[in-house]
C-alpha positions as CSV (number, residue, x, y, z in Angstrom):
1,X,-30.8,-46.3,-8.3
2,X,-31.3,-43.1,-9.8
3,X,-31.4,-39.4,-8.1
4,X,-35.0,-38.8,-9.0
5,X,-35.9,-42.2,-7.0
6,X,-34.3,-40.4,-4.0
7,X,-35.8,-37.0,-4.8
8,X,-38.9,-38.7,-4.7
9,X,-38.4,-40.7,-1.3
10,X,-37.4,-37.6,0.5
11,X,-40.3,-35.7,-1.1
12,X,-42.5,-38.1,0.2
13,X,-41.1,-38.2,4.0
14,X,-41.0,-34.5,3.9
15,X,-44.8,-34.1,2.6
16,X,-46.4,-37.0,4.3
17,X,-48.0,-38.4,1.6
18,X,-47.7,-39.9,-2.2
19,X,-50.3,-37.0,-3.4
20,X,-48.6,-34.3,-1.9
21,X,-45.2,-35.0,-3.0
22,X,-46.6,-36.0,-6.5
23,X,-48.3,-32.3,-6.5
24,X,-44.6,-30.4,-5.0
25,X,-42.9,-32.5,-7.8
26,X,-45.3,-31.4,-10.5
27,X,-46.1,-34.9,-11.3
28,X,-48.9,-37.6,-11.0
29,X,-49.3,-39.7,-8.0
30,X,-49.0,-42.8,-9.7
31,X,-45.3,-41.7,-10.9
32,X,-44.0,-41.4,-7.5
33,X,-45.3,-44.4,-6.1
34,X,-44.1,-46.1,-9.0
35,X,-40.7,-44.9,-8.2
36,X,-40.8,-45.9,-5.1
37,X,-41.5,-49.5,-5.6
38,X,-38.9,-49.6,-7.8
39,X,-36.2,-48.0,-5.5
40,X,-37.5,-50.5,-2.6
41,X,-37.5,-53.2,-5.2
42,X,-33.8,-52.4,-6.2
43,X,-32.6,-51.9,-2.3
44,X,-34.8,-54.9,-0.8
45,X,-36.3,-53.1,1.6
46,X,-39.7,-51.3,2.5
47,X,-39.7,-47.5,3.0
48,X,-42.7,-46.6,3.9
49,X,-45.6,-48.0,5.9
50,X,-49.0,-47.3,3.8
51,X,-52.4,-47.3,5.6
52,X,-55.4,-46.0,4.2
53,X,-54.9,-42.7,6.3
54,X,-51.0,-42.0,6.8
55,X,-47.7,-43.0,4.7
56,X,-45.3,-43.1,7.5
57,X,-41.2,-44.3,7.1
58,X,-40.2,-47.7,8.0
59,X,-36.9,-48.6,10.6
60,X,-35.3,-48.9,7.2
61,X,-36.6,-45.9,5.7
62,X,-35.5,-43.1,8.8
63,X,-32.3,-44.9,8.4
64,X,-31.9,-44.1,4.9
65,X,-33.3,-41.0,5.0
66,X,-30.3,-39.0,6.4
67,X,-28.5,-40.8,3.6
68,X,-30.4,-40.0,0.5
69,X,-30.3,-36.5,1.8
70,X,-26.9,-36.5,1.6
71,X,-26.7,-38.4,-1.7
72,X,-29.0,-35.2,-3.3
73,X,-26.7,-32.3,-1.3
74,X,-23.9,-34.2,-3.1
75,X,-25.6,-33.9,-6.4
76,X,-26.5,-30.4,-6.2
77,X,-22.8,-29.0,-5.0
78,X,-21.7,-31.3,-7.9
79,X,-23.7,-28.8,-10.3
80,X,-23.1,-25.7,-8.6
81,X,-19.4,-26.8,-9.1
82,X,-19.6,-28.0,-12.7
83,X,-21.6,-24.1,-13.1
84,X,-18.5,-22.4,-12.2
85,X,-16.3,-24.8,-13.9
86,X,-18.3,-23.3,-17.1
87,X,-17.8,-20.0,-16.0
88,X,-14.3,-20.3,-15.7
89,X,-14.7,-19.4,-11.7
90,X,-13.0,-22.4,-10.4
91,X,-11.1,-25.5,-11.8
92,X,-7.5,-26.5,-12.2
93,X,-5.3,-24.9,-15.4
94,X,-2.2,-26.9,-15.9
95,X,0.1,-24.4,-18.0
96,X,3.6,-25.2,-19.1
97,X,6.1,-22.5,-17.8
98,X,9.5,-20.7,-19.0
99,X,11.8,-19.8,-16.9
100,X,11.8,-15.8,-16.7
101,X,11.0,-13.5,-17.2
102,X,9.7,-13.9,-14.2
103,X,7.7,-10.7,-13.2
104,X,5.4,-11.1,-16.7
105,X,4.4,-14.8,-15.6
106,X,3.8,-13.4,-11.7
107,X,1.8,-10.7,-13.1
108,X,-0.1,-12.8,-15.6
109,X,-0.8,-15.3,-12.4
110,X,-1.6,-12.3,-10.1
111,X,-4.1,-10.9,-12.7
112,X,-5.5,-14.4,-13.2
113,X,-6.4,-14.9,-9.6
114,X,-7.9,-11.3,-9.3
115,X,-10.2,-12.7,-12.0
116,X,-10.8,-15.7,-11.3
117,X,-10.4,-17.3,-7.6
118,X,-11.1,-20.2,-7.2
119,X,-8.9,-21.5,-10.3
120,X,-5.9,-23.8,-9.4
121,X,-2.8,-23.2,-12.0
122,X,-0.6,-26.2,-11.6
123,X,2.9,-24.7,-13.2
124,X,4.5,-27.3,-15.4
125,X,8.2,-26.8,-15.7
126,X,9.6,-29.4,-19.2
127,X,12.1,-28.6,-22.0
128,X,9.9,-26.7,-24.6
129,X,9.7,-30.1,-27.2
130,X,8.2,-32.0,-24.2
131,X,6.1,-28.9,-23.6
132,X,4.4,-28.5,-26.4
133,X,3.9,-32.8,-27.0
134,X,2.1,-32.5,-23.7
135,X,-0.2,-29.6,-25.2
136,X,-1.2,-31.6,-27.9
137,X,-1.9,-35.0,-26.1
138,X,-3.9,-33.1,-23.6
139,X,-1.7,-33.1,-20.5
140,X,-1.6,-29.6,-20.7
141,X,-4.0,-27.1,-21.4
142,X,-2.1,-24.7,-22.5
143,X,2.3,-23.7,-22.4
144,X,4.6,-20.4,-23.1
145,X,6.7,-20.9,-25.2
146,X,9.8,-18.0,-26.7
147,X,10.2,-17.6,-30.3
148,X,9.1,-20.2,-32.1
149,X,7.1,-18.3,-34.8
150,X,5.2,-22.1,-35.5
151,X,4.0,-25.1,-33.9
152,X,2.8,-28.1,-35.8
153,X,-0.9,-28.9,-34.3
154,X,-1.3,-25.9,-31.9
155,X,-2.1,-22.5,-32.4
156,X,0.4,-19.8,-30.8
157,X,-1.2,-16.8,-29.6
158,X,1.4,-13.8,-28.9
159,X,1.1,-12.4,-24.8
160,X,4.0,-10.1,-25.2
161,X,7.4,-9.3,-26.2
162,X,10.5,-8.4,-24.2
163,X,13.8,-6.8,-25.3
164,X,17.0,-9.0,-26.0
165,X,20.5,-8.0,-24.5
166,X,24.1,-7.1,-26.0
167,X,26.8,-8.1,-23.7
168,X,30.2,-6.5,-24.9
169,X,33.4,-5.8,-23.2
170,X,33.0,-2.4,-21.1
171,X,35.9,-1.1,-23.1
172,X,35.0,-1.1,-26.1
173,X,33.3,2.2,-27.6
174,X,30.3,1.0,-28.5
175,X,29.8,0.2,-24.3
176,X,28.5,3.9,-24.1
177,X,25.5,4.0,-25.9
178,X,22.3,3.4,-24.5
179,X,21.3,0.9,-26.5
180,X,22.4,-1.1,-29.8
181,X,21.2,-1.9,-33.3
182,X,22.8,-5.3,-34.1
183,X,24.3,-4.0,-37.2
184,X,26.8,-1.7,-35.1
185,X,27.8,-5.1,-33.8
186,X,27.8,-6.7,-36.8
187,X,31.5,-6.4,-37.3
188,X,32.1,-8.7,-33.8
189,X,32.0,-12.3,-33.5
190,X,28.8,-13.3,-31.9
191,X,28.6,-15.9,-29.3
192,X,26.2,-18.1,-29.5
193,X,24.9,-21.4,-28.1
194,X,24.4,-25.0,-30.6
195,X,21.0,-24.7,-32.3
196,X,20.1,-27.9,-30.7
197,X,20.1,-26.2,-26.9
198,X,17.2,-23.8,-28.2
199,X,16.4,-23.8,-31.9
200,X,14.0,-20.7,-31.6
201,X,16.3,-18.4,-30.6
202,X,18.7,-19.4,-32.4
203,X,17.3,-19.4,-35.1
204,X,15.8,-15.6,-34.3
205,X,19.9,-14.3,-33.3
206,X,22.0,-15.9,-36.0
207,X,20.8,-13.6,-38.5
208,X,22.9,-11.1,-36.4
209,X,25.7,-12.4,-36.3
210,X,27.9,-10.5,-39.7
211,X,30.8,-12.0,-38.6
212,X,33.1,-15.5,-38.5
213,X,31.2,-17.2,-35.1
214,X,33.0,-16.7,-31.9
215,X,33.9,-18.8,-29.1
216,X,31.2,-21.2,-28.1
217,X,28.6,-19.9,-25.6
218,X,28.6,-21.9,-22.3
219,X,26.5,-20.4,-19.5
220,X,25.3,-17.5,-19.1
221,X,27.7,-15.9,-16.2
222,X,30.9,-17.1,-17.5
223,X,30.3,-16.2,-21.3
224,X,29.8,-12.7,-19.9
225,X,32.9,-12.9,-17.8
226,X,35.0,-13.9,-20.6
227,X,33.7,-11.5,-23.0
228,X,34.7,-8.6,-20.2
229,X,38.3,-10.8,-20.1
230,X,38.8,-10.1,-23.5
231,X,38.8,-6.7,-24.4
232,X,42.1,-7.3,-27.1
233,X,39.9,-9.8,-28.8
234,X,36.2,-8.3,-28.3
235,X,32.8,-10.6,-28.8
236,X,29.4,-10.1,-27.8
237,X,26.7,-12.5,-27.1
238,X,22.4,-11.9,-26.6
239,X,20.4,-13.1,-24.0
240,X,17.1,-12.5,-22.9
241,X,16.0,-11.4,-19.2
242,X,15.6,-14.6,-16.9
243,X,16.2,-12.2,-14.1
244,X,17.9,-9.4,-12.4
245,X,20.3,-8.7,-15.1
246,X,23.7,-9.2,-14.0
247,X,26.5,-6.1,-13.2
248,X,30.0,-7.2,-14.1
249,X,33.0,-4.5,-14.0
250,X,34.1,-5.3,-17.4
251,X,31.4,-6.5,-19.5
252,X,28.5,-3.8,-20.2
253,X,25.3,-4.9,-21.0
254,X,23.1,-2.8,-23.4
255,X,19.4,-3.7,-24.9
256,X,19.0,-4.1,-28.3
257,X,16.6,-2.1,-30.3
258,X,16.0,-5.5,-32.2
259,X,14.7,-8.0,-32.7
260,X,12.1,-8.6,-29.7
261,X,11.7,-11.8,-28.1
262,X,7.9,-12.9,-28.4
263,X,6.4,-14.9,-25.9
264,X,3.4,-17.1,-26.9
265,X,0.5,-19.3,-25.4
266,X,1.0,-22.8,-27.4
267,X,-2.9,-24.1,-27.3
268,X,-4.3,-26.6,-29.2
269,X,-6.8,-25.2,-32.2
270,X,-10.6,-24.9,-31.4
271,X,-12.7,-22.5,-28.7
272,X,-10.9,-22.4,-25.7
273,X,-12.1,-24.1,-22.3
274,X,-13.3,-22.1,-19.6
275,X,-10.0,-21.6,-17.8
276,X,-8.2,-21.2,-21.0
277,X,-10.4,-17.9,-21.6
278,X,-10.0,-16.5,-18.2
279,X,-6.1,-17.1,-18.7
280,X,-6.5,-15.1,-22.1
281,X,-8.4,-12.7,-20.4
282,X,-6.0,-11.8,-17.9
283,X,-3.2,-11.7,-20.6
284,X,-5.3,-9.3,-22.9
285,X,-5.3,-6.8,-19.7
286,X,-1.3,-6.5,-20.1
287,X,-1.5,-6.5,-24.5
288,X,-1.7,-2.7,-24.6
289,X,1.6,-2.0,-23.2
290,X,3.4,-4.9,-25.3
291,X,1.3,-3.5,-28.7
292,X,1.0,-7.4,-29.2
293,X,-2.6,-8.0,-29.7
């Protein structure tokens, strides 16, 4: 059974006669009622009741009718659909996420459904190895990824950077500046996570650190409370933002004036797919104020 067999039936109902719908189908009449047979041949049934004067629908055929109408509604949303598919108006983006900062990813998603609607984004949440494998098999169209400067099979497109954090003890007199160059810390022992918890940014900090390692980094809130605990044996550790940045009594936290922590789209090489582009489109909006391009 094929569509233009139904066109052709409903064409014919609707006009009254083989002629008419052959001439509103901008074909011969021989055509249509060739497609008819066949369609009647394929279903085992008669459609139409043909006198020398009328063409008139069988018990069969005005049951069928309200079906093959359907069928060709169906058909048309179907291309309307795949049309804004193409444009990028509608769809489903599955993107791999980070976790924080988490007002660049809102506003990337707000911007995104300013632009385009009807898209579905169906956040991903996996370690970044898993991430990226599941970019490159398909899975997902696209992931964010931190500081990882390369990506075996993908391209990495910069979307912005953010500043990195120096958490000292609030003591210690380089707690009143503003911000830090991490060759005034250079001196202290850095703490810092094993490379194996998150190989980019490890790799990006350990050049800072000038000094014999110091004690291992755990979490997050107790590295900071210990380094505040222990202002007669001062360390510092850098984080990035994952949130509101926490306010302990001892322990001040300070930005860095280097180095930046670039986030990237991991995609894989090759023009991007309609949602793709209106995800880089809404990303370009916010480039200007990162300088990434």
């Amino acid at each position: 059974m094929e569509l233009r067999q139904l066109r052709y039936f409903v064409a014919v109902t609707e006009e009254g006669g083989f002629g008419r719908a052959a001439e509103r189908l901008h074909t011969v009449q021989s055509a249509v009622s060739r497609q008819i047979g066949l369609l009647e041949r394929e279903l085992g049934l008669v459609l139409f009741t043909r006198t020398t004067r009328r063409v008139g629908l069988t018990g069969a055929g005005e049951r069928l009718l309200p079906e093959a109408r359907a069928v060709l509604a169906a058909a048309a949303r179907t291309r309307e659909v795949a049309a804004e598919v193409v444009a990028g108006a509608t769809g489903v983006l599955r993107l791999g996420t980070v976790q924080g900062p988490g007002d660049r990813v809102y506003r990337l998603l707000e911007e995104l459904v300013v632009r385009a609607p009807g898209l579905q984004v169906r956040p991903v949440r996996l370690p970044v190895t898993e991430r990226l494998a599941a970019v490159r098999s398909g899975e997902l169209d696209a992931a964010l990824v931190r500081a990882r400067p390369e990506a075996p099979g993908l391209e990495l497109l910069p979307l912005w950077r953010d500043r990195l954090y120096a958490a000292l003890p609030g003591g210690h007199p380089l707690a009143q500046a503003n911000e830090l160059g991490p060759e005034q810390l250079a001196h202290l022992p850095l703490r810092l996570a094993a490379r194996e918890t998150n190989p980019p940014f490890h790799d990006l900090v350990a050049p800072l650190a000038g000094a014999p390692a110091g004690p291992p980094f755990t979490d997050l809130l107790a590295t900071l409370t210990s380094i505040g605990e222990s202002p007669q044996d001062p360390s510092w550790t850098v984080f990035y933002e994952v949130g509101p940045l926490p306010k302990l009594p001892r322990t001040a936290i300070r930005p860095l004036t280097r180095p930046a922590l670039t986030t990237y789209l991991a995609v894989l090489p090759g023009p991007p797919g309609p949602a793709l582009r209106q995800l880089l489109a809404a990303a370009a909006a916010h480039a200007p104020e990162d300088g990434v391009p």
